[in-house]
N, C-alpha and C positions, 0 to 999 in steps of 0.2 A: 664121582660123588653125585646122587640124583638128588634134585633140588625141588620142592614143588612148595610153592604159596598162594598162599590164600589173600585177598587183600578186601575193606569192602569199597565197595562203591560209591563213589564221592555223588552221582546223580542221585542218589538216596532213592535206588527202586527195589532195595530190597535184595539184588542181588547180589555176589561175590564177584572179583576180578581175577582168573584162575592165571597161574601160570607155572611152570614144572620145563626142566632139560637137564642136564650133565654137566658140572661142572669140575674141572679136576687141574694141576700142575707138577711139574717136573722141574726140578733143579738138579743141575751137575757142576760140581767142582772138579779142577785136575791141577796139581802141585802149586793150589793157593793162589794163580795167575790167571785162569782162565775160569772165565763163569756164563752159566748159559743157564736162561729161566726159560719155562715154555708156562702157558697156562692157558684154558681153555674152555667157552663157554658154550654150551651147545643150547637153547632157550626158547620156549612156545607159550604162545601166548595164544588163548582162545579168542583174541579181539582180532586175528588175521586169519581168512580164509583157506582152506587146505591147500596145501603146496608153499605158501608163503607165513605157515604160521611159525616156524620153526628155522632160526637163524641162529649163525656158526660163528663165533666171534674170537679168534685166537690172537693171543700177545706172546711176541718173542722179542727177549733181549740177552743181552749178550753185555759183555765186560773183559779187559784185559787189563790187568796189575802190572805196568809196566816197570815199575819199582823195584817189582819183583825177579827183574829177569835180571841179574848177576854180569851176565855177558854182551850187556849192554855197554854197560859204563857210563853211567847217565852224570851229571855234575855232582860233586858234593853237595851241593846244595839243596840241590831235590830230593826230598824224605820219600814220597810218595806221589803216585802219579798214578790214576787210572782214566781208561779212554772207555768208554760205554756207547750203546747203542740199543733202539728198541724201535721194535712195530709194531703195529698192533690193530683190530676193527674192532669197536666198539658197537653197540647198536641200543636206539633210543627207540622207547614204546611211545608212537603218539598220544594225545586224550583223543582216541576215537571210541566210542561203545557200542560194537554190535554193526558197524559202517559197512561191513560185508553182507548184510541182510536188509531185505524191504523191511519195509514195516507201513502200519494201516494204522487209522484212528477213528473215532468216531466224529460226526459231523453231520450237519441240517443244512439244506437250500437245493433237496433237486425236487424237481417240482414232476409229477406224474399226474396219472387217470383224465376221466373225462371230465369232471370239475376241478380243477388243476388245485394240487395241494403241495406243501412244502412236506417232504416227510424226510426223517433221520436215517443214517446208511452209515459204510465207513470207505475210508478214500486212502490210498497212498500218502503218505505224510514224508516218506523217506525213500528213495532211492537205492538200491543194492549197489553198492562199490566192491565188487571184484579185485582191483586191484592193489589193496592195500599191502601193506609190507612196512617191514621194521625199517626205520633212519637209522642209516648206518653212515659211523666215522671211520676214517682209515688215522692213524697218529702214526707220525713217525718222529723221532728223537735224537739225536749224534751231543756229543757233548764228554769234558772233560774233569777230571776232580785233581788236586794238585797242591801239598805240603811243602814249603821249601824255607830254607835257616831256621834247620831247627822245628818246623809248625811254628815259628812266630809268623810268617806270610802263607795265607792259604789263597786260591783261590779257584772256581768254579764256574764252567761256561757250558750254556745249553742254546742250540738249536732247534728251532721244534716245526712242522711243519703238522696241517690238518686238512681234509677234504670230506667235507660231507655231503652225501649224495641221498636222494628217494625220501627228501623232504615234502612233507606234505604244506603243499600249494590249492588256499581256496578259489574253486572257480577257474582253475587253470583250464578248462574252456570254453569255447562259447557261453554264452547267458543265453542263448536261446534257446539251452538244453531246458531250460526252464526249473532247473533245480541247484541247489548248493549243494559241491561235490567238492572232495577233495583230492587232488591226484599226485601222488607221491613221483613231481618231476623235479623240488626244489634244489639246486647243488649250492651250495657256499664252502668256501676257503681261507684258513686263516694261519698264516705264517709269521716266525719270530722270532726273537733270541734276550739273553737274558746272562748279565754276567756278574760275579759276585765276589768282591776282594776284601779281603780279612788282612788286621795285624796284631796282635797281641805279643807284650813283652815287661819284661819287668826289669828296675835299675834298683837296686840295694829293697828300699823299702814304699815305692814307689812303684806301681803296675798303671798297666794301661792300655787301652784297645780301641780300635777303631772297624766298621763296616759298613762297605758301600754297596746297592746293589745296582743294577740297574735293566729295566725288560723294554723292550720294543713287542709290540702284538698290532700286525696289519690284518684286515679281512676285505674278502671283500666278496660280492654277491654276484656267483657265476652265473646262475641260471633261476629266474622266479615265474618263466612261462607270461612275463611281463607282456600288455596288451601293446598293439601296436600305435606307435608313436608318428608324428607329422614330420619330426628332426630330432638328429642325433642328438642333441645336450637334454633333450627331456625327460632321457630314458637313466631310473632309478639302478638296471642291472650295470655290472662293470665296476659299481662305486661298494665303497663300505657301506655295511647295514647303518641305517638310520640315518643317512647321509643326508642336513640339511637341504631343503627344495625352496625355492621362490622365484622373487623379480630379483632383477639386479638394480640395487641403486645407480641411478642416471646422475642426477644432480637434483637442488633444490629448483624451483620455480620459481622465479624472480619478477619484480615490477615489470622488466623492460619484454616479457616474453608475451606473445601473440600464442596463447594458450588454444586457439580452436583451428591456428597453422600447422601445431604439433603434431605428432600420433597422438590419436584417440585413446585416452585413456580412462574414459567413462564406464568402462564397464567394470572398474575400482573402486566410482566413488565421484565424485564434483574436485575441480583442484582449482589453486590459484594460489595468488604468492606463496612462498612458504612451507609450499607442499613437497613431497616429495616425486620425482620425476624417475618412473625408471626407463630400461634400455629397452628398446625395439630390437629383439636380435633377430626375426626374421626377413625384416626390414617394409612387413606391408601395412605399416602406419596404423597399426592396430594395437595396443598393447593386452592380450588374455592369455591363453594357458598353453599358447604355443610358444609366450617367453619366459615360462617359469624353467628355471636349470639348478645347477647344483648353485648354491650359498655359500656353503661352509662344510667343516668336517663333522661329525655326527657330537654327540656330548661326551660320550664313552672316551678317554684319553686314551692315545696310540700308547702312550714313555708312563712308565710308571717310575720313579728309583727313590731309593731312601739312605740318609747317614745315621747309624746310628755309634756312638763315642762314651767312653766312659776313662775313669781314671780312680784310683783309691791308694789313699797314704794314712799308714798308724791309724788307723782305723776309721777316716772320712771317705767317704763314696761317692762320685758323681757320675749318672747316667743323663744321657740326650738323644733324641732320637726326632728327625727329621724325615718328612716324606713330603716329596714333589709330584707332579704332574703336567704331561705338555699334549701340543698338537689333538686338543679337545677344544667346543665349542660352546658358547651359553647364545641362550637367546634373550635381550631383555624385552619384557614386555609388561603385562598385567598390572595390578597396585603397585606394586614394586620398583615399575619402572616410567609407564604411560602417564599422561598430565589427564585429569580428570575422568579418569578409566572407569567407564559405566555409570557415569557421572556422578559416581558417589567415591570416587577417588581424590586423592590431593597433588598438590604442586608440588614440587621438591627444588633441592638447591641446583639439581645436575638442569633443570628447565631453565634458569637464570641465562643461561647461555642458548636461547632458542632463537630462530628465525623471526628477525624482526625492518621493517624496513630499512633498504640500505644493507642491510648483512650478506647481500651476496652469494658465495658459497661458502663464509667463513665460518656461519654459526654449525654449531652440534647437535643443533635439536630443531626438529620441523616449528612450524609458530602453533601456539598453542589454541587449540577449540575445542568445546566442549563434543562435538560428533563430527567426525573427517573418518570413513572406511578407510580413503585413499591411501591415507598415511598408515595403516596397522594392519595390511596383509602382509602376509610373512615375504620380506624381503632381505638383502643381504643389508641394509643399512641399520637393523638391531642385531646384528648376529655381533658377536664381540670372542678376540680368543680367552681361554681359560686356562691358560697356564697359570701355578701357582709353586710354592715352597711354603710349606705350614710349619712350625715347631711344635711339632706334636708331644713331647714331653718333657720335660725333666726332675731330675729330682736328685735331693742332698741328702746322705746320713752320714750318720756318726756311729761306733759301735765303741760303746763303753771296752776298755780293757777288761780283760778275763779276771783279775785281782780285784776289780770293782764291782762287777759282778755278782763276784761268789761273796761277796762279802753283803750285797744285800739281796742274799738269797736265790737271787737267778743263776742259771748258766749261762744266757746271752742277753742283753739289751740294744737295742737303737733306737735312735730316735729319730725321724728324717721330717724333709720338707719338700712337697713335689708339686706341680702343678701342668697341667695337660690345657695344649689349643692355646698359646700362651700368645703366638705371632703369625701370620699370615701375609706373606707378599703374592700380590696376584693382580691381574688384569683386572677383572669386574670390579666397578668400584661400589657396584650398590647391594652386594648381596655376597655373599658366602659360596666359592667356586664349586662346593662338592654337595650344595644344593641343587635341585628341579632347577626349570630353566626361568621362572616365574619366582622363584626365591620362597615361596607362599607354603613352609614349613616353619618345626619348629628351630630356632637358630639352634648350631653345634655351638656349646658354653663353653665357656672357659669355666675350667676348675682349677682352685686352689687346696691342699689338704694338706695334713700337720699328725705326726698322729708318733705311736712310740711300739715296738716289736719286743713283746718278754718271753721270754723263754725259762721254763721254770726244771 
């Protein structure tokens, strides 16, 4: 099937964003067991240079109905059982426009003749990039599906595995090209699993169900043509994307310390009691940019899983649904969190417990002033985890019997009670976990609602 689109152009120059290739799939079945999908993208894009405008993106998967097979013998108990598998290359159009061509612009300042004058001309503004090309993913997939007593217990496991490569990287060379280039070297990788168990069953006039899920997703950043580093802990590739950077908290600074004995920490800020101390990891009494290192894990949660539960009797309902989050990061900082932040900020209760003399290293919060840098470059001593467990819903009905009903008119009635964001257990204690890292939105509300379903 040939494919061509038009699209317009977000730079608003009037042009169109052309693109057209082949796209087509194949499915075979054989005696209801065996299943095999092909499908296939063939796709050009006028934003990439001839030889690289036109990329091959095909997905194959596969399936086996093991349920199926009679001569097996599998337990009584297992209804159903399929084992699946898929691979596949995907391919992503960067925003580049036109990046495979120079281009020129108009501009003043070159000065000619014999009474030297500024006159207008036009100049290279853009650089020709030859080597652009489509970001492509490779996916692969393994995973199971599986019915057992009956379909009262289901449950379902996936494996997934990702590698993207010919990610476009600004500036992945020199700066003394003297131009902003972008060179499609970047690779990242992101691997995971993901499992999901179900129960549903009913006793006379009583039903009921329960489902859990739960995903692991790690990544991490093989290759960004990353500048060359003084030591190893500085270097952002090898870590997951976003992967918090700073100082590492030392200790606080205390009365009895000989603060101009220590490593030089001046190029932070001025310090003294109260303040915050961090580590010297390369040990030459300096503290700057050659000890900043990982902090913490990125904001993005690795664990995602959720419970959702329900039950119904003679015609009351009750639904709940719960979702968590772990091995994610917040950072506090800003109003939300800092003592007199831009100095039109406030105190808060969590400051009550600050650095004060005599506190040692016991207090929680550095001593409070109105301007200290030292204390508020991003270090690991605001980073805080963000694991949490929300009770994201529930809700009660009732459904009128059929004879009461018809009798005022309707075919069905309920009437229910529900309320969503009701509970929250978590780390941070000053802000909303699935907030910015600064808290500085609007809060997620709890709602309450009441309301009645007719059916006429």
């Amino acid at each position: 099937m040939a494919d061509r689109q038009q699209l317009d152009d977000a730079l608003s120059t009037g042009l169109a964003l052309n693109y057209q290739g082949i796209k087509g799939s194949l499915s075979y079945r054989y005696s209801n067991s065996y299943l095999l999908d092909l499908s296939y993208s063939w796709q050009g894009s006028e934003q990439y240079p001839k030889g690289d405008r036109y990329g091959f993106f095909p997905v194959l998967s596969a399936g086996w109905i093991v349920s199926n097979e009679k001569s097996l013998n599998l337990p009584g108990f297992v209804s159903f059982l399929k084992i699946r598998a898929s691979y596949g290359l995907t391919g992503n159009h960067d925003d580049t426009y036109f990046d495979y061509l120079e281009s020129y612009a108009s501009g003043t300042g070159s000065v000619f003749g014999v009474s030297p004058a500024s006159v207008s001309g036009y100049y290279q503004n853009k650089v020709a990039n030859p080597l652009l090309t489509w970001e492509k993913c490779s996916k692969a997939n393994v995973g199971f599906d599986m019915d057992m007593f009956k379909n009262r217990l289901t449950a379902s496991f996936d494996y997934f595995k990702e590698e993207n490569k010919d990610i476009l990287i600004q500036n992945a060379i020199t700066s003394m090209y003297g131009a902003t280039v972008y060179m499609p070297e970047g690779k990242f990788k992101n691997k995971g699993f993901e499992i999901q168990l179900g129960w549903n069953d009913r006793v006379s006039d009583f039903s009921y169900y329960a489902t859990f899920n739960y995903a692991v997703a790690k990544n991490e950043i093989v290759n960004q043509n990353e500048q060359l580093r003084n030591y190893s802990w500085m270097y952002r590739t090898g870590h997951p994307l976003n992967t918090r950077f700073g100082y590492l908290f030392d200790r606080f600074y205390t009365e009895e310390d000989d603060i101009d004995a220590l490593p030089d920490q001046s190029l932070l800020g001025s310090q003294n009691p109260g303040d915050l101390k961090y580590k010297d990891l390369n040990g030459d009494d300096v503290i700057d940019d050659n000890d900043i290192t990982r902090i913490g894990s990125a904001k993005m949660p690795e664990i995602n899983y959720g419970l959702s539960f329900g039950a119904g009797y003679k015609g009351f309902d009750l639904s709940v649904l719960f979702h968590g989050a772990g091995n994610s990061t917040t950072y506090n900082s800003g109003y939300t969190y800092w003592d007199f932040y831009n100095k039109t900020g406030n105190v808060m209760e969590h400051h009550l417990d600050r650095w004060t003399s005599g506190s040692g290293q016991s207090a929680k919060y550095p001593r409070l002033t109105l301007s200290n840098t030292n204390n508020y470059v991003t270090s690991s001593f605001w980073v805080q985890k963000n694991s949490f467990l929300r009770l994201k819903y529930i809700e009660l009905g009732y459904t009128l019997p059929a004879t009461v009903s018809k009798r005022i008119g309707m075919t069905k009635a309920r009437i229910f009670v529900n309320g969503s964001n009701l509970y929250c257990r978590t780390k941070p204690d000053h802000k909303d976990p699935e907030l910015q890292d600064d808290g500085l939105a609007y809060p997620i509300p709890r709602v309450f609602s009441a309301g009645l379903n007719l059916h006429f």
